[in-house]
DONURO-470712 format. One record per residue: residue in one letter; y, x, z of N, C-alpha, C in turn. Coordinates in steps of 0.2 Angstrom, whole numbers, padded with zeros to 4 digits, always signed. Layout:
# residues N
AYXZYXZYXZ...
# end
This chain:
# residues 206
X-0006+0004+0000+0000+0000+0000+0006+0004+0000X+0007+0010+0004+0010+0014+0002+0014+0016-0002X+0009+0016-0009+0012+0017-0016+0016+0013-0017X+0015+0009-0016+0021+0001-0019+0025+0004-0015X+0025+0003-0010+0032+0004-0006+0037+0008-0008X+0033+0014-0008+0036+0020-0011+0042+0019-0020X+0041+0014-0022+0041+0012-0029+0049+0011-0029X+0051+0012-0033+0061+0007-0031+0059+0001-0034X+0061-0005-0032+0061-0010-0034+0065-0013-0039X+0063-0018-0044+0066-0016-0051+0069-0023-0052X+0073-0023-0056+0075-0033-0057+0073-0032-0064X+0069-0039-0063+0063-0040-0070+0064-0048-0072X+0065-0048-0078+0064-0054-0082+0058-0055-0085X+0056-0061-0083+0050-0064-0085+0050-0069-0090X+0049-0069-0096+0048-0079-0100+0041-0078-0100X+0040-0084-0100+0034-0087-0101+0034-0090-0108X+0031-0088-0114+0031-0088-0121+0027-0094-0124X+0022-0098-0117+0019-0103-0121+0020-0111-0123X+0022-0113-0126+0025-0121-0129+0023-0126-0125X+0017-0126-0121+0013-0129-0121+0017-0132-0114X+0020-0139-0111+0022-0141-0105+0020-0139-0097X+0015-0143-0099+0008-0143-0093+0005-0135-0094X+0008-0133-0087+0007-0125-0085-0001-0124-0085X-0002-0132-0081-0011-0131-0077-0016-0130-0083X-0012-0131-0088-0019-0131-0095-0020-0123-0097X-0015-0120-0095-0014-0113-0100-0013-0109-0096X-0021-0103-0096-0024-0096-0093-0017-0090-0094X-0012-0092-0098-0006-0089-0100+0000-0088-0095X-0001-0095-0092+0003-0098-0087+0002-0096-0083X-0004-0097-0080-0009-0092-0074-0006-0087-0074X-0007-0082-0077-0005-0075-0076+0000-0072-0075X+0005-0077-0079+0014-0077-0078+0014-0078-0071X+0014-0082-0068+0014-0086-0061+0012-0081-0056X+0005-0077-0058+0002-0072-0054+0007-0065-0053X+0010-0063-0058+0014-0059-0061+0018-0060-0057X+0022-0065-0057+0029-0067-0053+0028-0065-0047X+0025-0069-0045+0022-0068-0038+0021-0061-0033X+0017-0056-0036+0014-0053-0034+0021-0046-0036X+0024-0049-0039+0032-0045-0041+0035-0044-0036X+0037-0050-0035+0040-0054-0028+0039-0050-0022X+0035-0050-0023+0032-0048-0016+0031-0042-0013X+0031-0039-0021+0032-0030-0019+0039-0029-0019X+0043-0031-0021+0051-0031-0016+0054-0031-0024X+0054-0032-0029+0056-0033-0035+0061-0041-0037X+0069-0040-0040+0069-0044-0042+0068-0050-0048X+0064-0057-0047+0064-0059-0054+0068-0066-0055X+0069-0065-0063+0073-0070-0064+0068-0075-0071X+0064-0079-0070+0059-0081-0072+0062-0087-0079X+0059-0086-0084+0059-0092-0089+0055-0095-0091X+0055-0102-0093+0048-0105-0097+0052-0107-0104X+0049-0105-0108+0050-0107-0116+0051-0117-0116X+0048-0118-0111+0048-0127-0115+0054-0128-0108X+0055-0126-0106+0063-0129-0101+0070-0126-0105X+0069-0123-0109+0074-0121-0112+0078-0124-0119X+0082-0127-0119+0087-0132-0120+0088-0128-0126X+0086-0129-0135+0088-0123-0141+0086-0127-0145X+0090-0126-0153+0089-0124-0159+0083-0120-0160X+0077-0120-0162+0072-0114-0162+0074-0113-0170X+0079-0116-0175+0078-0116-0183+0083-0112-0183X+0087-0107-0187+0090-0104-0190+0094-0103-0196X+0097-0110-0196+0099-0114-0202+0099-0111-0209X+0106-0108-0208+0107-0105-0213+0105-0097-0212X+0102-0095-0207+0099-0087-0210+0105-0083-0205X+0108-0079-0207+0115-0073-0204+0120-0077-0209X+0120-0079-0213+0126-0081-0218+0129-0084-0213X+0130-0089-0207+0136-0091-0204+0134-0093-0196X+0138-0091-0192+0137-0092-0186+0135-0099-0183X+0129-0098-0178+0125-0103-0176+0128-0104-0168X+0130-0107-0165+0134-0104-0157+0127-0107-0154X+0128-0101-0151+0121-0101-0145+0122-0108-0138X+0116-0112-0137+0115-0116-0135+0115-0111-0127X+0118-0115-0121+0119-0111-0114+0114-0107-0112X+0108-0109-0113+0101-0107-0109+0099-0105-0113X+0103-0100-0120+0101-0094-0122+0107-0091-0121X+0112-0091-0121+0115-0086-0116+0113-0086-0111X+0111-0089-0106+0109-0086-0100+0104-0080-0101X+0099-0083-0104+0095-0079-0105+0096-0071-0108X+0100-0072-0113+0102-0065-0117+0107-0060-0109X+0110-0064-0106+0115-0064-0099+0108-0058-0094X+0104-0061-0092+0098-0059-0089+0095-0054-0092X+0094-0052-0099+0087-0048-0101+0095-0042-0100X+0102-0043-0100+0104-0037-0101+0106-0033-0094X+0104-0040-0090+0103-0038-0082+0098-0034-0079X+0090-0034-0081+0087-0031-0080+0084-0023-0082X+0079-0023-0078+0080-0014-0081+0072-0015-0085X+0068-0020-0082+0062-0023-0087+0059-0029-0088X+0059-0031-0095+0056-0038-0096+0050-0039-0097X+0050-0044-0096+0040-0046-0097+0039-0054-0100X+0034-0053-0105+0035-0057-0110+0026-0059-0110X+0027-0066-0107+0019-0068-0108+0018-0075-0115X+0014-0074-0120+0012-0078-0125+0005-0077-0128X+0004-0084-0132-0001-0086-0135-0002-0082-0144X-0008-0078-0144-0008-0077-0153-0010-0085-0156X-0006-0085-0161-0009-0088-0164-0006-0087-0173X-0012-0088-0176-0012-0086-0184-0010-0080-0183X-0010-0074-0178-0008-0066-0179-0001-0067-0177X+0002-0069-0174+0008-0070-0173+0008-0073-0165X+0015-0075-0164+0017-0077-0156+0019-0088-0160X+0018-0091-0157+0021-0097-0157+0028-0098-0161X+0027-0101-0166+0035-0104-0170+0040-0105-0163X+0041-0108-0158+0044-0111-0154+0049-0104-0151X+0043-0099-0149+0046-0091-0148+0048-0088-0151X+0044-0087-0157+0047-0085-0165+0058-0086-0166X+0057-0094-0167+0063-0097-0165+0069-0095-0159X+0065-0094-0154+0071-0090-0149+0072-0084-0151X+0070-0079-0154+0072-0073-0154+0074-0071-0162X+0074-0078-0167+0079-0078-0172+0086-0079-0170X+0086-0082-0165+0092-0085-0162+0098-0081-0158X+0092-0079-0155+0097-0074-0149+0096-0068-0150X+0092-0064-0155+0092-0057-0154+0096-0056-0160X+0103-0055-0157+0108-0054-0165+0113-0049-0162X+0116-0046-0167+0120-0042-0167+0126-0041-0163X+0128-0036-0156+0131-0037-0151+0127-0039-0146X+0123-0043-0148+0115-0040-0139+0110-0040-0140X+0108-0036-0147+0102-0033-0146+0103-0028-0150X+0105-0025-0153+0109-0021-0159+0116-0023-0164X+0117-0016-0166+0124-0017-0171+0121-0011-0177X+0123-0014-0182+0121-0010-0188+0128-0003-0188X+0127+0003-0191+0129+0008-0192+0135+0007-0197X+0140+0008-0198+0146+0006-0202+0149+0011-0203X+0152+0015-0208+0156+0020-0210+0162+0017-0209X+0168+0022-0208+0175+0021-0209+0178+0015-0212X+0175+0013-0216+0179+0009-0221+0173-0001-0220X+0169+0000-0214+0167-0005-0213+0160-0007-0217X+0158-0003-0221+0153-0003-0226+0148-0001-0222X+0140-0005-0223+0134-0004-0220+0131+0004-0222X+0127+0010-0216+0127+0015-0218+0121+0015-0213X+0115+0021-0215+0109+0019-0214+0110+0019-0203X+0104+0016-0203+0104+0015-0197+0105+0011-0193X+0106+0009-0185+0107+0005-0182+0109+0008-0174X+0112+0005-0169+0113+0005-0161+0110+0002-0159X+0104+0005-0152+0100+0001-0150+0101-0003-0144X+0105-0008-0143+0111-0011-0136+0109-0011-0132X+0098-0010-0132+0096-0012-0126+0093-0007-0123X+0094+0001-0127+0090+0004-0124+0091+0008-0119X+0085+0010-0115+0085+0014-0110+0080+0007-0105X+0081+0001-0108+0073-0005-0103+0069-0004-0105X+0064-0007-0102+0055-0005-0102+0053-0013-0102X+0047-0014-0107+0046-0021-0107+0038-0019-0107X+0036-0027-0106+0027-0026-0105+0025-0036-0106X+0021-0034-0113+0021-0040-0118+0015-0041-0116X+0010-0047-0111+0006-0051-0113+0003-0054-0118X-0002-0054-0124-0003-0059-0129-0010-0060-0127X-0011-0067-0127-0019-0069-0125-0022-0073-0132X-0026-0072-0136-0029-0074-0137-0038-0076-0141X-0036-0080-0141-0045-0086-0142-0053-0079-0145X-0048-0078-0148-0054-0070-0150-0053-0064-0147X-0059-0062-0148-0057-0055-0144-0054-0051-0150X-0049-0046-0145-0043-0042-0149-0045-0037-0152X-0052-0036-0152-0053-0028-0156-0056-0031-0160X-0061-0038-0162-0062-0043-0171-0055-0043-0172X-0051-0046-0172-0043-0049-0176-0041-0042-0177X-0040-0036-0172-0040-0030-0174-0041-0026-0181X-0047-0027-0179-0051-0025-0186-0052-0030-0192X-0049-0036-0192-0049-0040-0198-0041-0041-0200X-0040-0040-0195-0029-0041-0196-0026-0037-0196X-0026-0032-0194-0023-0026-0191-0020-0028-0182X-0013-0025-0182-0010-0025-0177-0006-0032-0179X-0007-0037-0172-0005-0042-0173-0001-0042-0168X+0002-0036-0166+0009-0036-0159+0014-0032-0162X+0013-0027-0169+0019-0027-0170+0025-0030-0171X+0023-0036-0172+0030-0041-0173+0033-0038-0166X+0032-0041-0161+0036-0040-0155+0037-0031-0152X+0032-0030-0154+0033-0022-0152+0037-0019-0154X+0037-0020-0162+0042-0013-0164+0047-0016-0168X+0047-0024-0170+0051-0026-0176+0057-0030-0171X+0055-0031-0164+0058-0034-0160+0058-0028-0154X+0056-0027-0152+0059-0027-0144+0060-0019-0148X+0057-0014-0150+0058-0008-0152+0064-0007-0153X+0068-0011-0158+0071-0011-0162+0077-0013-0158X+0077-0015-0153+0083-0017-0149+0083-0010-0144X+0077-0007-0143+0079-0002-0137+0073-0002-0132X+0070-0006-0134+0063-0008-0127+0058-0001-0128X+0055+0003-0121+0051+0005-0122+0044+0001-0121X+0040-0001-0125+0037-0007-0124+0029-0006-0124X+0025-0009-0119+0016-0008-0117+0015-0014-0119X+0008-0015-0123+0006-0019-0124-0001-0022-0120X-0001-0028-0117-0006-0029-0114-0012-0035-0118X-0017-0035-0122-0021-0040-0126-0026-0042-0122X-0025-0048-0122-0033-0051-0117-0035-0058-0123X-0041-0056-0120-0044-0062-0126-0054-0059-0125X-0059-0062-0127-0058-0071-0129-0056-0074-0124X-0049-0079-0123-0046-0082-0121-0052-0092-0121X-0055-0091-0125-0059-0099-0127-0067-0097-0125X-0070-0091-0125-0075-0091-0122-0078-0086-0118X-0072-0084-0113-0072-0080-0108-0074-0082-0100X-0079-0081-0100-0083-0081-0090-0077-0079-0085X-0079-0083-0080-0074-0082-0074-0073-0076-0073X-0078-0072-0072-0076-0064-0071-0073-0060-0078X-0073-0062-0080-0069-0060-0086-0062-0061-0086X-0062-0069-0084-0054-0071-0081-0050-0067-0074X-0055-0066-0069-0052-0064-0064-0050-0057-0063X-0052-0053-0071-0053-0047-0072-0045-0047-0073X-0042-0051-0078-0035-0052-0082-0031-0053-0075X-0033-0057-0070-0029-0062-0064-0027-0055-0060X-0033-0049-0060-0031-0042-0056-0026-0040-0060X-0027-0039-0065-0023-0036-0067-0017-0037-0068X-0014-0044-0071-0008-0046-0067-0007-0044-0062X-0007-0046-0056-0005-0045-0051-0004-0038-0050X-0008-0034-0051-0006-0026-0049+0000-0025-0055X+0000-0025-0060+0005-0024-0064+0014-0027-0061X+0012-0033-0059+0017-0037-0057+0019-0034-0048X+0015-0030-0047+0016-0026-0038+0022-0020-0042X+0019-0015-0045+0020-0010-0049+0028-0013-0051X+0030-0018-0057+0035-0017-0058+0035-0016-0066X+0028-0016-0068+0026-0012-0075+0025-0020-0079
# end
């Protein structure tokens, strides 16, 4: 126990990335909750999200062509992840990807001035590169899904790049990825195995 103590204490943001209402149905939610918890408790502050409490546009009407104004509870949200020093991000694969609904939040709010700014010459003209707004936080992305992760692996490739490098990288996150699965034909012990692990990570801070 010692260790933990020894640890600084970190202010962490959490979303919960799955769509789905009813927390009690989803092993996803489970873990979020345990995460929290077990954060908590190692002397860590958290500032917790659920994707379906969250009041948004998930469309992106017209693309970057014209400003979309952010609905409150993505600014707050954007407000929070620049608060903390690590995020954690718990969601569902599905079709090799995260859920449309998540998809949609991070069309919306990870835009230029809080999550990067493109490179510009003198004269205002795009010049290669970018600024990463958010660099120097650590994040740690949960994706649970239905198959085991080393078949989708091996038939799809990397199905957390999206979030890994093409998002969170890209904004500045140093980012871990955690894959649990088979999520639809996984044994108690095999659940409780994911339940530890939360929790210790969620002690830790990681």
């Amino acid at each position: 126990m010692s260790f933990f103590r020894d640890r600084s204490p970190k202010k962490i943001v959490l979303l919960l990335g799955h769509p789905n209402p009813n927390q009690s149905e989803s092993i996803t939610a489970e873990l979020a909750t345990l995460y929290e918890a077990a954060a908590r408790k190692a002397g860590h502050e958290v500032k917790r999200f659920n994707l379906t409490d969250l009041k948004f546009d998930p469309i992106l009407h017209r693309g970057y062509k014209a400003i979309q104004d952010l609905e409150p509870d993505l600014k707050n949200l954007q407000e929070a992840i620049k608060w903390c020093d690590h995020f954690v991000l718990f969601y569902p694969n599905w079709w090799q990807t995260m859920p449309a609904m998540l998809k949609g939040l991070f069309d919306r709010m990870w835009l230029p001035g809080f999550a990067f700014n493109m490179r510009k010459d003198m004269g205002g003209k795009l010049v290669t590169g970018w600024y990463k707004r958010l660099k120097g936080k650590s994040s740690r992305v949960f994706v649970l899904s239905g198959s085991h992760p080393w078949f989708i692996w091996f038939f799809f490739g990397d199905y957390t790049n999206e979030i890994k490098m093409g998002i969170l990288w890209f904004a500045g996150f140093n980012t871990k990825i955690t894959r649990l699965g088979p999520t639809d034909m996984a044994p108690e012990w095999m659940k409780n195995s994911w339940r530890r692990k939360a929790a210790y990570l969620g002690r830790l801070g990681e």
